[in-house]
C-alpha positions as CSV (number, residue, x, y, z in Angstrom):
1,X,0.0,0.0,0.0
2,X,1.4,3.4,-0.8
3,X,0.7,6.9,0.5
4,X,0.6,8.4,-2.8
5,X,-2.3,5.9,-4.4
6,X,-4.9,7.8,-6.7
7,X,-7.3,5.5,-5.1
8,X,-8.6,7.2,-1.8
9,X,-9.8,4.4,-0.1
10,X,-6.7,2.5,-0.7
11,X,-4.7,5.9,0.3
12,X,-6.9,6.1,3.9
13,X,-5.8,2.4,4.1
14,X,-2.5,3.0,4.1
15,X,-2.2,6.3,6.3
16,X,-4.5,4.8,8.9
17,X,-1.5,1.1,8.5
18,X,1.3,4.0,9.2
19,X,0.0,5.8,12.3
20,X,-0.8,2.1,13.7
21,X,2.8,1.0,12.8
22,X,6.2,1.0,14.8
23,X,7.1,4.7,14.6
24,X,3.7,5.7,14.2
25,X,0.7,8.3,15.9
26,X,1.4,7.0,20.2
27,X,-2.1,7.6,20.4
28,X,-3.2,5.4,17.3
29,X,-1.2,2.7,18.6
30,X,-2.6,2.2,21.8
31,X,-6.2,2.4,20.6
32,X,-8.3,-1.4,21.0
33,X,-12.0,-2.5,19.6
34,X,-13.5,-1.3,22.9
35,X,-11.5,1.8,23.5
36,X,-12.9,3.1,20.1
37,X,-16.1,2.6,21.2
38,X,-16.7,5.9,22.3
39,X,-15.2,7.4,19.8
40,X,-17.3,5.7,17.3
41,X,-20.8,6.5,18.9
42,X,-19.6,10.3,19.3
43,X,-18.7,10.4,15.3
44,X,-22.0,8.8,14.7
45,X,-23.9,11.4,16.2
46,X,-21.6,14.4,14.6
47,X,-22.8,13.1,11.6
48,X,-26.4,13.1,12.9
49,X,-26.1,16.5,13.8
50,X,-24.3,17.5,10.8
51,X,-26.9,15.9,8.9
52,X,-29.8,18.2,10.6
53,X,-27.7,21.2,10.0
54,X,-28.6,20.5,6.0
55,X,-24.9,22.0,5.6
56,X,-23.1,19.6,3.2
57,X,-19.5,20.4,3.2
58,X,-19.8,19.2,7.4
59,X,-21.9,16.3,6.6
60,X,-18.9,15.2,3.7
61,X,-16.6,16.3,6.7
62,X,-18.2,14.2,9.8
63,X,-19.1,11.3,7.5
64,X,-15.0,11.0,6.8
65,X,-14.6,11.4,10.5
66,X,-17.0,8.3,11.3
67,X,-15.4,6.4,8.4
68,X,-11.9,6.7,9.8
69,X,-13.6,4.1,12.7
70,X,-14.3,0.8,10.7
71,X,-10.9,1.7,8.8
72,X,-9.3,1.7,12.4
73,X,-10.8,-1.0,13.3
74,X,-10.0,-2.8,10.2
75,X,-6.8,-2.4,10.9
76,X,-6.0,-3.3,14.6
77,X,-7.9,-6.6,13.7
78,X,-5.8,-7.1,10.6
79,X,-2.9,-7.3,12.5
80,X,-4.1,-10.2,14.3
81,X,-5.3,-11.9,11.1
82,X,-9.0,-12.1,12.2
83,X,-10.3,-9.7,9.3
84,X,-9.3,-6.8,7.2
85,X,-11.0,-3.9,5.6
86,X,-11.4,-6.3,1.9
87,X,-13.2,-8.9,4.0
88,X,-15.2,-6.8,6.1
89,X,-16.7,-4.8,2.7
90,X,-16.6,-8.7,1.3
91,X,-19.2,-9.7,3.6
92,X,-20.9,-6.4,3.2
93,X,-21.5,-6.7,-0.2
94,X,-22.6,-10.8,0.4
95,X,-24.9,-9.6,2.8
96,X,-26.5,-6.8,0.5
97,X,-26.9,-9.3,-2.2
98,X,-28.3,-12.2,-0.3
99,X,-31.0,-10.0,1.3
100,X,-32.2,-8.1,-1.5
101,X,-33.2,-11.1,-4.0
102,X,-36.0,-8.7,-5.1
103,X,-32.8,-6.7,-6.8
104,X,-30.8,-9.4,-7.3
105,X,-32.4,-12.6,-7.8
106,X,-36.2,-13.3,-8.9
107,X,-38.3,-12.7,-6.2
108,X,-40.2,-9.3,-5.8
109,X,-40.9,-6.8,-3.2
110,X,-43.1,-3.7,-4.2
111,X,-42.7,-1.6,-0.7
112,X,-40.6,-0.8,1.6
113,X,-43.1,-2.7,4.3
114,X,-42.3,-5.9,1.8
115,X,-38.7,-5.3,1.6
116,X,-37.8,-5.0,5.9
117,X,-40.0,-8.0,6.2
118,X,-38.4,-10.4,3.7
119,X,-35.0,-8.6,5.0
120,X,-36.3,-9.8,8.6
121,X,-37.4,-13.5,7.1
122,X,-33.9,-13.7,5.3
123,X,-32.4,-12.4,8.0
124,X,-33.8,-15.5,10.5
125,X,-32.7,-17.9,8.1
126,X,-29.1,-17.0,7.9
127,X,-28.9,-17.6,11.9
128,X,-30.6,-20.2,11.9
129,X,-33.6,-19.2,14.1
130,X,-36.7,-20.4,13.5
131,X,-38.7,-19.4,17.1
132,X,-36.7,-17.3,18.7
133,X,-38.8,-14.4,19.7
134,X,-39.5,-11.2,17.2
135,X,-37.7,-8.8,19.2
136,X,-35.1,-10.6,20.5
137,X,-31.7,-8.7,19.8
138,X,-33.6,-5.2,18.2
139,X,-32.4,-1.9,19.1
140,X,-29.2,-4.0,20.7
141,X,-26.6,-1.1,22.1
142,X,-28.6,2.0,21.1
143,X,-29.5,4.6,23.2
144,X,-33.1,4.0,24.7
145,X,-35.2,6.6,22.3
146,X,-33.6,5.2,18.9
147,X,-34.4,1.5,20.9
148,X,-38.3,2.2,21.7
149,X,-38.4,3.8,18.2
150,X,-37.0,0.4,16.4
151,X,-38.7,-1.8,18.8
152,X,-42.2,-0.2,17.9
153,X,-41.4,-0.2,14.1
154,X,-40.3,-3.6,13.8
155,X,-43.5,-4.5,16.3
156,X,-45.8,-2.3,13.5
157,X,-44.8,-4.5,10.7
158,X,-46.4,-7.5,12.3
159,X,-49.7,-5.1,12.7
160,X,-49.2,-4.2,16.5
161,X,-49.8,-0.5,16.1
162,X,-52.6,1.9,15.7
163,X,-53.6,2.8,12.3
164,X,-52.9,6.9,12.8
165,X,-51.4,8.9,15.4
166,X,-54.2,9.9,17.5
167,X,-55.1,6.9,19.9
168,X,-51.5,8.2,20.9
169,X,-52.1,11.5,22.1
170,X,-55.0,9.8,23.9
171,X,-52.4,7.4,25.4
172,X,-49.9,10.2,26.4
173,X,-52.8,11.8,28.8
174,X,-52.9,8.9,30.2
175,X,-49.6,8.0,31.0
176,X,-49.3,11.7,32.1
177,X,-52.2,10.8,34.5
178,X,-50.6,7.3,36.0
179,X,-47.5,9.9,36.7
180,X,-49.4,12.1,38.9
181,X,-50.6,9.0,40.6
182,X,-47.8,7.5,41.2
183,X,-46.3,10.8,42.5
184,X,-49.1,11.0,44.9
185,X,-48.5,7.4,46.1
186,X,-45.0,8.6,46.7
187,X,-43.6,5.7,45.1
188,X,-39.7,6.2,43.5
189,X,-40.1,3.1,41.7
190,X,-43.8,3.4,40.4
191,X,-42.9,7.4,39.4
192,X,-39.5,6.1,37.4
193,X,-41.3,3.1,35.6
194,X,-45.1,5.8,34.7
195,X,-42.5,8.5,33.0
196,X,-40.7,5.7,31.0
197,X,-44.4,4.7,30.0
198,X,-44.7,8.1,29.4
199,X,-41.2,8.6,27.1
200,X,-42.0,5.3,25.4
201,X,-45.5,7.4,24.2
202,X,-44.3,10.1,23.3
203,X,-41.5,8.0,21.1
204,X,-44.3,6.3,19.7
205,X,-46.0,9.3,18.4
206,X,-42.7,10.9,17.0
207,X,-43.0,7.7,14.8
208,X,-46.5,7.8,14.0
209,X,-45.7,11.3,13.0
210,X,-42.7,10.4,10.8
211,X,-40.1,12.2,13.7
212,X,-37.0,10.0,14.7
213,X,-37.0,11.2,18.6
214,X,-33.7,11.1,19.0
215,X,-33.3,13.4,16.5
216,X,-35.7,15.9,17.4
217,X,-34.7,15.6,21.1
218,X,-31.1,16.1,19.9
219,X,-32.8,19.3,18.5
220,X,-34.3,20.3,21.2
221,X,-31.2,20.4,23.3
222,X,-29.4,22.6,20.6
223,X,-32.1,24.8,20.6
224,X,-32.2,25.2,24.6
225,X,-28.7,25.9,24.7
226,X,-28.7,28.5,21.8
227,X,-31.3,30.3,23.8
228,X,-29.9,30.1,27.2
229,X,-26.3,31.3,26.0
230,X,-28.6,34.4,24.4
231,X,-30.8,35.1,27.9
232,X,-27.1,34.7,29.4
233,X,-25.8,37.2,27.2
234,X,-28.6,40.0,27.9
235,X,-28.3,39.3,31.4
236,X,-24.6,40.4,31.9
237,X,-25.7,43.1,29.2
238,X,-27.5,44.8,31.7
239,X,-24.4,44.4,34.5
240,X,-26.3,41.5,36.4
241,X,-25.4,37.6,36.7
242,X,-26.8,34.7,36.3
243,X,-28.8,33.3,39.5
244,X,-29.4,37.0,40.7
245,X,-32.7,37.1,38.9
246,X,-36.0,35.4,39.8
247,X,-38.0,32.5,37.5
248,X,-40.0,35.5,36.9
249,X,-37.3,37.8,35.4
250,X,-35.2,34.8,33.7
251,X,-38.7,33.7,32.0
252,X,-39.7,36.8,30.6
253,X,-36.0,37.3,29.2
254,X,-36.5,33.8,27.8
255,X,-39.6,34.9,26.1
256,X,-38.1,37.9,24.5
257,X,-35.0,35.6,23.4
258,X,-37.5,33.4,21.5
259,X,-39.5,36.1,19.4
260,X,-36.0,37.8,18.5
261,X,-35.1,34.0,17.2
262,X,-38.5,33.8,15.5
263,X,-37.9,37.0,13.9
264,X,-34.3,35.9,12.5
């Protein structure tokens, strides 16, 4: 492999074999499988919120950034001799194949409903699993929204799910309800297990509404820190601090924060 290839994947190859090698990046050399684990989660979500930024120079950026990990990866493993980057896009591209027949062989799927649930049936009979149950495995190592959110989709495609969105909102009041009960009853337990009844809702209507929740909660949070920083900012504008203001005062400073950002 040679620094100078033409071919970029083969050139990211061969930088990412350099820093790993005797002489190499100290810090590229000590890295493992699990100690890139973090690493790989927090360029996933970069790209995520690159991606909802709609700007595409940072989403070509942050995507390079997250594909630097299975390169990595590749790597450290191919010095062992347990895979390398070929095989890894080898059984890729196997896997692609065997699981879309309906592009590459001769059976057919019209939708994408038909297409995630011969992906699902193919998907069985590779492993070998003919009654283990449905959601067994789903959602394995993801955060809990993007979980709930692939749990109930997968769960939909067998028909467990309401046919709009409404029955939800009707299911969120409730939930909301069991909360101030179990408040009231004073129970730590019963109050943690009503609000993840109550998050598990409100993911189900994000879905029924065609939102991914983690993304829009990812949203949210941007959004409450781009206001706070700008009711910070007009606070020590007018020589005071933060926590030397009431609810009262921060509140109506928050409410004049969001009609300026409305009127951007």
């Amino acid at each position: 492999m040679s620094l100078s290839s033409t071919d970029p994947i083969t050139r990211l190859r061969s930088v990412v074999h350099q820093l790993r090698a005797p002489g190499g990046c100290p810090w590229d050399r000590e890295q493992t499988h699990q100690s890139l684990i973090p690493h790989l989660l927090e360029e996933a979500y970069e790209v995520a919120e690159a991606i909802a930024e709609g700007d595409p120079e940072l989403i070509c950026e942050e995507l390079g950034d997250l594909l630097l990990q299975p390169v990595l990866h590749a790597a450290i493993a191919s010095e062992s001799g347990t895979f390398d980057l070929d095989k890894m896009a080898h059984v890729l591209t196997e896997k692609l194949i065997r699981r879309h027949p309906h592009v590459f062989g001769d059976t057919s799927a019209d939708t994408s409903a038909a297409v995630l649930n011969q992906w699902d049936a193919i998907k069985r009979t590779e492993k070998g699993v003919t009654h283990e149950p449905y959601l067994n495995g789903v959602g394995k190592g993801l955060p809990a929204l993007m979980k709930a959110q692939k749990v109930q989709k997968k769960a939909a495609r067998v028909g467990f799910d309401w046919a709009d969105a409404k029955p939800v909102f009707a299911k969120i009041r409730e939930e909301t309800a069991e909360i101030e009960q179990a408040v009231e009853s004073g129970d730590p337990k019963a109050i943690a297990d009503e609000i993840g009844d109550l998050l598990f809702s409100v993911v189900n209507l994000a879905r029924k509404l065609g939102v991914e929740s983690e993304a829009a909660l990812a949203s949210a949070n941007n959004k409450f820190v781009r206001r706070f920083h700008s009711l910070e900012e007009k606070i020590v504008e007018d020589g005071k601090s933060l926590g030397s203001l009431t609810l009262a005062e921060m509140d109506a400073v928050w409410d004049q924060v969001k009609v300026e950002e409305t009127k951007d």
